[in-house]
N, C-alpha and C positions, 0 to 999 in steps of 0.2 A: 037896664043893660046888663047884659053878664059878662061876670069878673074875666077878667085875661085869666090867661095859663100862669103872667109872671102874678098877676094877685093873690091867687092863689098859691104858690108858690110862699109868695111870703107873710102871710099868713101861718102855711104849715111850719116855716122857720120860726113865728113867733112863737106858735101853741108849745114848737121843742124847747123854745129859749123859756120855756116858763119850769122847766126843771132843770137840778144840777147836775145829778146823772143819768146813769144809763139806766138802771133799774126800774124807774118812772116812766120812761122813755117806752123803755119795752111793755110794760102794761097800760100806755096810752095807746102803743101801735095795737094790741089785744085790744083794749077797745073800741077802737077806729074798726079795726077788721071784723068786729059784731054789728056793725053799723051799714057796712057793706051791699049795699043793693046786689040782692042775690042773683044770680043767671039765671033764666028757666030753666027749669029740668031737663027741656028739650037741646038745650046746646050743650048738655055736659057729656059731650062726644068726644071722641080720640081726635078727631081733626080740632078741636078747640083745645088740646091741652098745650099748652107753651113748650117748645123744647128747650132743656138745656135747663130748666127748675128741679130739683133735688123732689121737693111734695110736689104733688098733683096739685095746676092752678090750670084752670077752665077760663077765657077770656074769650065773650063776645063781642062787635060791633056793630053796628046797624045805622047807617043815615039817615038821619031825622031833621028836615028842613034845612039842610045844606050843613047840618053839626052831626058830628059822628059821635054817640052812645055809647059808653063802655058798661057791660055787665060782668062782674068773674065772682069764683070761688075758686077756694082751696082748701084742702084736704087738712095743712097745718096753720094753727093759729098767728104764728107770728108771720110767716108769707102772706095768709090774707090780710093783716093789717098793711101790710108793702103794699101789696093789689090794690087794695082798699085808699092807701095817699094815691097812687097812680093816675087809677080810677077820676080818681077825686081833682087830680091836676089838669087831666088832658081829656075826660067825657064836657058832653056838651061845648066842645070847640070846633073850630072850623079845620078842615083836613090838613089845610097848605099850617096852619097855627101848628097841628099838633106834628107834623114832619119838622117845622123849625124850631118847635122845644127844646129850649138848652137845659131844663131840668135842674139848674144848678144849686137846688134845696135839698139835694140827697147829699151832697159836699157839705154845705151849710151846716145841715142838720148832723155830721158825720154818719151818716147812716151804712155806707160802705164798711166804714172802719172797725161797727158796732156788728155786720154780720160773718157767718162762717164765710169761708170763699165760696162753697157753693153755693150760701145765699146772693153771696154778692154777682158772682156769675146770673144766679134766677132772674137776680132785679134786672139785670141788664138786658136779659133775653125778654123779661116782661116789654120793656120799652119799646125795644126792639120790635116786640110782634105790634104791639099799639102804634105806633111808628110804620109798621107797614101793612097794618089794616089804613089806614089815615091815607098815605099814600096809594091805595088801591082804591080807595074813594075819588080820592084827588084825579086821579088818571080817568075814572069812569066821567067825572065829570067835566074832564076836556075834550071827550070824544065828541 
C-alpha cells in the first residue's frame, strides 16, 4: 500500500529531527534536491514555471491511475531540495488527498523560519500550484 501524505510527512520530520541545526539541514535539503526525479525536458516551458518563486522551478503533473505524478526542477539548489520534499509529500497521491494536505512538516521542520521571505513566499506558491494541479484532476474526474 502506499504511504499517506501524513507518513510521509513525518518521516521527513524525523530525517530533520536527526540534526541540531540548520547548517546540516540545508545540506540535507541540497541533497534531497540531487535526488529529485527530474521533468523531461519537454515541460521545462514558461507555462510550467511556478509564479511568485524568486529561481526558476518548472513543476509538472500527469494522472497516473487515479494518483497525480509530480515532476520539477529548479534552476537554484536549495529551492529544488524544497521541490524535491514537496514532490516527495504529495506525487503519487490521490487528487481530493493532495487538495486536503495540511502540510504541517514544513512548521515541524521550521523550514519557513530557515528561508529568505522570498523563499518562503516560493514554497507556498509551489503548493499552491500542486494543490491546484490536484484539483484540476479532481474536477476532470467528476465530470
Amino acid at each position: 500500500m502506499a504511504e499517506s501524505i501524513q507518513d510521509i510527512q513525518e518521516e521527513i520530520v524525523d530525517e530533520f529531527g536527526m540534526f541540531d541545526d540548520w547548517m546540516p539541514k540545508y545540506d540535507y535539503l541540497i541533497e534531497l534536491g540531487k535526488e529529485l526525479p527530474l521533468i523531461d525536458e519537454q515541460y521545462k516551458t514558461e507555462d510550467r514555471l511556478i509564479k511568485g518563486c524568486q529561481s526558476r522551478v518548472w513543476l509538472h503533473a500527469e494522472l497516473n491511475d487515479g494518483k497525480v505524478v509530480f515532476t520539477a526542477d529548479s534552476d537554484a539548489i536549495i529551492t529544488k531540495g524544497i521541490i524535491s520534499l514537496l514532490v516527495r509529500v504529495l506525487s503519487n497521491q490521490e487528487p481530493e488527498a493532495i487538495v486536503n494536505a495540511d502540510m504541517a512538516f514544513i512548521d515541524e521542520i521550521d523550514l519557513k523560519e530557515h528561508l529568505s521571505p522570498t523563499r518562503a513566499n516560493g514554497l507556498v506558491s509551489m503548493i499552491k500550484q500542486m494543490k491546484y494541479y490536484a484539483l484540476a484532476f479532481q474536477a476532470k474526474k467528476e465530470q
